[in-house]
C-alpha positions as CSV (number, residue, x, y, z in Angstrom):
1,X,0.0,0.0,0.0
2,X,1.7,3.7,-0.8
3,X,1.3,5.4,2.5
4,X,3.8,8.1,2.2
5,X,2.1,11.2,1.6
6,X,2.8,14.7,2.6
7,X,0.6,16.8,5.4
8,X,1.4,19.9,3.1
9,X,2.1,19.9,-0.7
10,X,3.0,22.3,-3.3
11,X,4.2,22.0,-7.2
12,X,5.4,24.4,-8.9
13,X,7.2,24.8,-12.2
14,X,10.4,27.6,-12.2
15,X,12.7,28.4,-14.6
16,X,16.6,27.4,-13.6
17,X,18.0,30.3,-12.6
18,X,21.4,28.5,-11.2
19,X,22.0,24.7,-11.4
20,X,20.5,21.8,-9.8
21,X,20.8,18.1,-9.2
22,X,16.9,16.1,-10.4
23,X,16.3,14.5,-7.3
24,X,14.5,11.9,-9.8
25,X,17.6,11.2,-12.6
26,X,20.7,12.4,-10.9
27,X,21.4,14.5,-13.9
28,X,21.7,18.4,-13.9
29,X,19.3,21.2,-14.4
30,X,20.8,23.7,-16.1
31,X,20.1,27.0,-15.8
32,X,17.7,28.1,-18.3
33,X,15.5,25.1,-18.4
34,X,12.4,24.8,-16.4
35,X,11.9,21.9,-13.8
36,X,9.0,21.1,-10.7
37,X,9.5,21.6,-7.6
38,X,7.9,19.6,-5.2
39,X,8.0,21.3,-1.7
40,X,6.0,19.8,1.2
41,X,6.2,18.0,5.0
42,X,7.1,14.7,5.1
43,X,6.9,12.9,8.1
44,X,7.2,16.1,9.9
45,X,10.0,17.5,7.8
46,X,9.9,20.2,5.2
47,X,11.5,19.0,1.9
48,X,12.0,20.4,-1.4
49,X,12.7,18.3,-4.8
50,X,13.2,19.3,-8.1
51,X,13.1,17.3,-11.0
52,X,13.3,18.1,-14.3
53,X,9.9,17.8,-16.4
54,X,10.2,14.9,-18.4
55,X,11.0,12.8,-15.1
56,X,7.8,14.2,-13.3
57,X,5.9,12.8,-16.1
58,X,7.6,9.5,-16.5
59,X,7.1,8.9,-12.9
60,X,3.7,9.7,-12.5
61,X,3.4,6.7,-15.7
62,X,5.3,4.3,-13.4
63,X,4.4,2.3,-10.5
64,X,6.4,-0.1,-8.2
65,X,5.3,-3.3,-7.5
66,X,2.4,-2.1,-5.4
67,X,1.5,-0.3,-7.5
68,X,3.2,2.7,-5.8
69,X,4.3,5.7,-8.0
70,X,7.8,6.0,-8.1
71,X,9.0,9.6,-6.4
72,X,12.5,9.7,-7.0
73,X,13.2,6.4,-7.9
74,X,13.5,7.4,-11.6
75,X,17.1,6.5,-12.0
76,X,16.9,3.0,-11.1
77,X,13.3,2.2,-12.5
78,X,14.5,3.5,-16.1
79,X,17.3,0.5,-16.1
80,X,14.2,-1.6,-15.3
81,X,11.5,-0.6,-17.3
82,X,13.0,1.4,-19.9
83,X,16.7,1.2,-20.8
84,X,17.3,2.6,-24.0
85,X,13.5,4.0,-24.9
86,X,14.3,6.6,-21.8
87,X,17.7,7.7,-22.9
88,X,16.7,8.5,-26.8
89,X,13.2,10.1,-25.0
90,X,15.9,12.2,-23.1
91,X,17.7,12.8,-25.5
92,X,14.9,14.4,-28.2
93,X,13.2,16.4,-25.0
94,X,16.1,17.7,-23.1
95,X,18.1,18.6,-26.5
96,X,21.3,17.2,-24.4
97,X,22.9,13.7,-24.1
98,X,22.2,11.7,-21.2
99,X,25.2,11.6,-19.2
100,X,25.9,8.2,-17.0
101,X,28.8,10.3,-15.4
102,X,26.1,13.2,-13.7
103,X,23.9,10.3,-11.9
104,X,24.5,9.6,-8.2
């Protein structure tokens, strides 16, 4: 059962001003392109992830084996599920190449 769910939530899109880490891929923001940010309590603790857009949509696509959608688990699941399809969908939406070297 997916029980983790923030007491306070709040998406918003922003335009990279400096550069961030997706908290979904491992790979960079770069200033310039636009990413969500997902701020809310969890457990008791404010948190704030960004990921990059194409990521937020992939992992609202995919679940674990619950069922569960997978927040943050993007990086892993892709070797999974995707492999190759997500690197070329990179690829032709973020107008970059995806770089093993950038994921944590």
């Amino acid at each position: 059962m997916c029980d983790i769910h923030p007491s306070a939530h709040l998406v918003r899109r922003i335009r990279a001003r400096l550069p961030h880490t997706c908290y979904s891929c491992g790979q960079r923001i770069v200033p310039g392109e636009t990413y969500r940010q997902d701020s809310g309590i969890w457990d008791g603790e404010p948190e704030r992830y960004r990921r990059h857009e194409l990521c937020a949509v992939l992992e609202e696509q995919l679940r674990d084996d619950e069922g569960c959608w997978i927040f943050g688990g993007l990086a892993e699941a892709q070797d999974f599920h995707m492999g190759p399809t997500f690197r070329r969908a990179w690829e032709a939406v973020m107008r970059r190449p995806w770089n093993w070297e950038e994921v944590e």
